[in-house]
N, C-alpha and C positions, 0 to 999 in steps of 0.2 A: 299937450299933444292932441293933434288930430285922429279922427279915424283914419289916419293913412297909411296905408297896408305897402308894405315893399311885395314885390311880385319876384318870385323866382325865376331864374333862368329859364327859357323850355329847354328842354333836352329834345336832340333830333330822337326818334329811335330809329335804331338800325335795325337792318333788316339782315338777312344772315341767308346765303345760295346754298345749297345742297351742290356736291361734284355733279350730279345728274342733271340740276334745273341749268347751271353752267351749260353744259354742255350740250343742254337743248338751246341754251339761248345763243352763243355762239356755232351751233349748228357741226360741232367735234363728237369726238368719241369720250366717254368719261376716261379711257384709259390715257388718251390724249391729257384730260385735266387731272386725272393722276401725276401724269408724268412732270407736267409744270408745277405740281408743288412738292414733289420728290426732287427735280431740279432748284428749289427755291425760288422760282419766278416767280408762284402766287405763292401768297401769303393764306395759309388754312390754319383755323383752328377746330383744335379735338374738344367734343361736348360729349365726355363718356365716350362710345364709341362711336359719335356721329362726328364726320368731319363736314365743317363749313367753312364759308367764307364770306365776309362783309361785304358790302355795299362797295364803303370807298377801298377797298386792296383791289376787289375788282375793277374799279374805275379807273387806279390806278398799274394797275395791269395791260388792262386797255389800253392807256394813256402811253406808256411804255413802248407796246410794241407797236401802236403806228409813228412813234415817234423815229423806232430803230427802221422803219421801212424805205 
């Protein structure tokens, strides 16, 4: 055998919105982005008691509601 190294996958990392950076970035109220994942339209996950959200749920959230327009 050679020196030859297999190379692992990269992994993306994900990046994770806080309800508040949401809601400066689409320019709403947090109660507004409250409300969309009290409804299940976005997808949040609990970290202890911080609630976040991913990159892609929010993309595909996005994606969702200019689709439904």
């Amino acid at each position: 055998m050679t020196g030859t190294r297999r190379r692992k996958p990269h992994k993306r990392k994900r990046t994770f919105w806080t309800v508040k950076g949401i809601a400066d970035h689409l320019d709403v109220s947090t109660r507004t982005v409250m409300r969309w994942i009290a409804d299940g339209d976005l997808i949040a996950h609990k970290f202890g008691r911080s609630t976040r959200i991913s990159d892609a749920d929010l993309a595909d959230f996005i994606r969702i509601c200019r689709e439904g327009e």
